[in-house]
N, C-alpha and C positions, 0 to 999 in steps of 0.2 A: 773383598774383605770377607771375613769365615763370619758367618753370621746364626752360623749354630750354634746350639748349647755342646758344653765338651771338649774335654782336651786341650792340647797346647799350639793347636794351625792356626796358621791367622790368614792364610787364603784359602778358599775353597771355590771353584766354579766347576760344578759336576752336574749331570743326570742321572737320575737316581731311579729306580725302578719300583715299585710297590712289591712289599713283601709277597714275591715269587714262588718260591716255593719250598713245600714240605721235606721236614726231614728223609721220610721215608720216601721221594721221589726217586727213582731207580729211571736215570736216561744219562746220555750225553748231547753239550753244546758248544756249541759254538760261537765267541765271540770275535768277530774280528772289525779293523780302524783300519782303512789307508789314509794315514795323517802326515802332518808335518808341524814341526814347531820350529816358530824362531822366538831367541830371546837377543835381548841387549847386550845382556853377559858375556856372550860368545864371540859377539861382533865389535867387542873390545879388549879381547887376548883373553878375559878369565880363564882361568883351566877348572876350578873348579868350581861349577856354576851350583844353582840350587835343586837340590833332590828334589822329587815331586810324586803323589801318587798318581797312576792314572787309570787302572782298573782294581775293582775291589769284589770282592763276594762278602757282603756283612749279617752280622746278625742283630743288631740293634743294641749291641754295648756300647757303655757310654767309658771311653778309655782302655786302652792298650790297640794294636793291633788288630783288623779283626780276622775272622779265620784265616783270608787272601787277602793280599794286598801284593797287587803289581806296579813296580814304579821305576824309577830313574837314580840311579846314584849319585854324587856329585861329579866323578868322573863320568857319565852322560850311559853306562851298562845298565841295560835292564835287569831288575832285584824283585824277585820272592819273597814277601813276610807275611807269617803268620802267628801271631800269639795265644795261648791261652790266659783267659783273663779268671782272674782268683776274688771269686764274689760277685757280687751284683751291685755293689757300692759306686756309684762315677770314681774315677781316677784312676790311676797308674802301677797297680796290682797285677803284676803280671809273672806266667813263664813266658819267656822273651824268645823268637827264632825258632818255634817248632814248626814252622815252614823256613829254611834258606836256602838261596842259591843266588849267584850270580852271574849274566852269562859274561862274554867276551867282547860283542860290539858294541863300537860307541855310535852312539845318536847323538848326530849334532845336531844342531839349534840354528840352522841356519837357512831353512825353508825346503831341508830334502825331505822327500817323498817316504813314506817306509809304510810297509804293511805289516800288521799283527794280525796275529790269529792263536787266542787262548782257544786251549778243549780242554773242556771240563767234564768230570766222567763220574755221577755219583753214582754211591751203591746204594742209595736205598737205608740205609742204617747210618745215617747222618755222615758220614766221609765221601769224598772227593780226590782225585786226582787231577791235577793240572799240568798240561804242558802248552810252551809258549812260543811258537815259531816266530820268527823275523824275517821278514822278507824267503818267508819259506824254508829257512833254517832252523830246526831245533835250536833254544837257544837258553831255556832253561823249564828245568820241570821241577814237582813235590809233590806232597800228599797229606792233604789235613784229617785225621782220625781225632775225633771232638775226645775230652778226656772223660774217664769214668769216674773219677774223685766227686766225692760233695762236693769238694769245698770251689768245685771251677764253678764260673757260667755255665749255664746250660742255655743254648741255643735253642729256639721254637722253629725258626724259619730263617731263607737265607735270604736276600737280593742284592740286586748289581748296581753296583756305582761305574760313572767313567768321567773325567775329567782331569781336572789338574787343582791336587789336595796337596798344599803345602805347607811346612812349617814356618817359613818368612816368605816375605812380600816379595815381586819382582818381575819386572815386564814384561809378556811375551803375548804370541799370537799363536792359538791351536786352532788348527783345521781337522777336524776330524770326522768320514766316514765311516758311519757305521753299521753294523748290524749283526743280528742274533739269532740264530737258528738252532732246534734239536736237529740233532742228524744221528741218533737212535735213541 
């Protein structure tokens, strides 16, 4: 049960990383999970089970999207979001999808094995590039460039979320290997 201030999830089981790093960091990383999930949903015909997040790059706003967010569709394709959020108010002020993409394969829920591997590539002047392999396939990429308007959030620092962040409840088991490395 989501047991944070904020928003509208009402699950959330994540590890969370301490504000990591500065805007102006100039590297690339790498994150990669050989995971599996199973839910219930899938092991009784659903087809369209529940979306979830599981990798995130945040900045400490409270509502909309935050820069990244990697997740799961209901049709089980990995999805790209990122929003800008319009103020510093909590709630749901936002430009919507200035990170999208979806890829092709589906991720079942049924205890197979799969490997990710995000690379994250900042410049140094607060934007990033992300691409997201699947079992070593490109499988979806984007690029967040923070906006220059007043009126958005402005972002201080970024850190890494990974779990499973969802808007409704619903049973499942995640196995996840992980780890995080610069590799320049």
């Amino acid at each position: 049960k989501n047991g944070c201030k904020g928003g509208f999830f009402k699950q959330r089981a994540e590890i969370s990383s301490p504000k990591a790093l500065k805007l102006s960091t100039k590297a690339k990383y790498e994150f990669q999970s050989i995971f599996s999930i199973k839910s219930n949903e899938e092991s009784r015909g659903i087809l369209n089970v529940e979306k979830f997040e599981f990798f995130q790059i945040h900045d400490g706003r409270l509502g909309c999207a935050p820069p990244l967010s990697i997740g799961f569709t209901k049709k089980g394709k990995l999805r790209l979001l990122g929003d800008y959020k319009v103020g510093e108010a909590e709630g749901q002020n936002c430009d919507r999808g200035i990170i999208f993409d979806v890829g092709n394969t589906v991720v079942r829920r049924d205890g197979t094995e799969y490997k990710i591997n995000v690379v994250l590539d900042f410049d140094g002047k607060s934007a990033f590039d992300v691409a997201v392999y699947l079992n070593d396939k490109l499988e979806v990429k984007g690029k967040y460039s923070p906006p220059n308007e007043d009126k958005y959030f402005k972002s201080k620092y970024y850190y890494f979320k990974h779990g499973v962040y969802s808007e409704n409840m619903f049973d499942y088991e995640l196995k996840s290997q992980i780890k995080m490395k610069r590799i320049q």
